[in-house]
N, C-alpha and C positions, 0 to 999 in steps of 0.2 A: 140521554144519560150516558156517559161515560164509565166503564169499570175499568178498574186500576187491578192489574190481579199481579200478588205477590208470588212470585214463583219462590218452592219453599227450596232452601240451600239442600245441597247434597255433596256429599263426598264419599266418593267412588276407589276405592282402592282394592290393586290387587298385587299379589306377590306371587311371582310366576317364575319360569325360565330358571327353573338352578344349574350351574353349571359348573364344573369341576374345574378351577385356577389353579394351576401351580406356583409356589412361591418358590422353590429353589427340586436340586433333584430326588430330597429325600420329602420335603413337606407341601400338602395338598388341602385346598382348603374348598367349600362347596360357599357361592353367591348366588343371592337371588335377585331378581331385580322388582323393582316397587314401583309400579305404577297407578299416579295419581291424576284421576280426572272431576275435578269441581265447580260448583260457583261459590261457593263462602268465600265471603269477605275478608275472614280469617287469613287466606291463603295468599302469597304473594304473583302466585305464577297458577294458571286453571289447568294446565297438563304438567306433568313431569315424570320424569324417567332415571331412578338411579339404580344402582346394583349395592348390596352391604348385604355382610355378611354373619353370622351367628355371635361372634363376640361383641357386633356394633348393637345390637340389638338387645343385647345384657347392658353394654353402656348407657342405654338412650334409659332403658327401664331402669337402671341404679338413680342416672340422674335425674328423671320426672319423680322418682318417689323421693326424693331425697330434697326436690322441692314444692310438693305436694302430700305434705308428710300423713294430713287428712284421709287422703283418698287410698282405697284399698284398688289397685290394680293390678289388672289383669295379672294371668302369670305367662310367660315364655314357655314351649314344649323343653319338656325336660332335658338338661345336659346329659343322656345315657353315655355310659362309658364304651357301651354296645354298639353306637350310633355307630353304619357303614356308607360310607359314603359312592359305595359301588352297591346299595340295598335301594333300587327303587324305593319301595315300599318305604321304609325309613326315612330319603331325604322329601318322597312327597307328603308324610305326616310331618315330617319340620315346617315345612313351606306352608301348608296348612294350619298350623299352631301360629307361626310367627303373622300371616294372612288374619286370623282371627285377633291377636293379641293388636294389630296396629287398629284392626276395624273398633274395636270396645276402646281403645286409646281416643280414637277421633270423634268419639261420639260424646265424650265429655270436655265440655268450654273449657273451664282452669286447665285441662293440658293442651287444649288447642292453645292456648294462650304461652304458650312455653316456647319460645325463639329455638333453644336447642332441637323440639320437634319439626320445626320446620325446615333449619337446616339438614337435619337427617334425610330426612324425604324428596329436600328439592335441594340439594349440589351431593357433590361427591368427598366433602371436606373429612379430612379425618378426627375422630373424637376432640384430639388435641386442640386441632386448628378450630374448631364448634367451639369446644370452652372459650378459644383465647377471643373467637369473633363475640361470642355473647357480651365474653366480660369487657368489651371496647379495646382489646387489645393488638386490635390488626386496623390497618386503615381503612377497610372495607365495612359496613354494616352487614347485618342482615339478608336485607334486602337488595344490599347490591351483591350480595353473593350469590342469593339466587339468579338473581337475571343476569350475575355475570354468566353462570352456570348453564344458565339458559339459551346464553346468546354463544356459547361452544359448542352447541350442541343444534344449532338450528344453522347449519351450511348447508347452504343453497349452491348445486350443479355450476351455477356461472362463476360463483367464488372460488371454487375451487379450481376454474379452468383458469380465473385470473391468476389463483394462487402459483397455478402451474409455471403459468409464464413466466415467475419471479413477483408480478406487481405488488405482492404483500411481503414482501423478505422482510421489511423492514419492523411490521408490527406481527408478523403470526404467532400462533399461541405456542408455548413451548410447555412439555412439562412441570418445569419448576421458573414458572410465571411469578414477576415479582410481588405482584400482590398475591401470590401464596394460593393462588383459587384454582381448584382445577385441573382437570387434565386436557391433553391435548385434543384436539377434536379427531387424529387421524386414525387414531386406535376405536372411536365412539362406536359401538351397538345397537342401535335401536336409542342413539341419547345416551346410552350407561357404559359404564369401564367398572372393572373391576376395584376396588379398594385396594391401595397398596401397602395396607396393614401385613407385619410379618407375625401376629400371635396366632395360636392353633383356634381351628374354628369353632 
């Protein structure tokens, strides 16, 4: 007899590592980064690593209720006006709230089903450029966003030696890459970069 045994899906997410970004020398914003380790089917990529920050995370939640108008979801840790971002205490109950708010997200199909949630989680696109990939408005899909995102972020020691040499002048990743995706890999963390959104966090 042979048994076939279904291993049941899981996804694994955490939001960790905040860390205090400056945007210019008067405004400071706090990211986190989110990491995702799965097997659902759902998912384009089974690890991923980005950083996003307290206003992206009001966006992803305006647009998933805005087209799941059914579902009552979750809520985000409160915007306090108090919020310090030199209060321990404070940014590790955000990280925690927002940690909880994406786990109740992914445990319901119709928003697994949501292209904008997966953008969020597996590339580093900003709000904008998420709407304009959903709505077919970039030459890129979905799905090659993520694995472009993917393939930025996964530089292996001998590429980069080649890199050195010059052998890749011709195609290396640049900031403002024409297909709009990404960041460069030379700045990358652990896979994540900061968002280069200028709104207050």
């Amino acid at each position: 007899l042979i048994f076939i045994m279904h291993l049941q899906e899981f996804v694994t997410v955490l939001v960790r590592d905040p860390r205090t970004q400056k945007e210019d020398s008067w405004h400071s914003y706090i990211d986190y980064e989110i990491f995702i380790h799965t097997n659902s089917m759902c998912f384009t990529r089974k690890t991923s690593c980005v950083r996003r920050r307290f206003r992206e995370f009001v966006w992803l939640r305006q647009r998933l209720q805005s087209n799941a108008v059914l579902i009552q979801l979750p809520e985000l840790p409160s915007k306090t006006p108090f919020f310090n971002m030199n209060n321990r205490h404070h940014v590790d109950h955000r990280r925690q709230g927002l940690q909880e708010f994406l786990e109740k997200i992914l445990q319901n199909e119709l928003l697994l089903s949501d292209s904008r949630l997966h953008l969020f989680l597996q590339t580093q696109l900003s709000p904008e450029d998420m709407e304009a990939c959903v709505s077919g408005q970039t030459k890129y899909s979905v799905a090659e966003a993520i694995h472009k995102f993917a393939s930025l972020n996964r530089r292996f020691p001998i590429e980069d030696e080649e890199r050195k040499k010059g052998k890749n002048d011709a195609d290396s990743d640049s900031e403002s890459s024409s297909s709009g995706l990404g960041p460069s890999d030379d700045s990358i963390s652990c896979g994540c970069k900061p968002s280069a959104a200028s709104e207050e966090s």
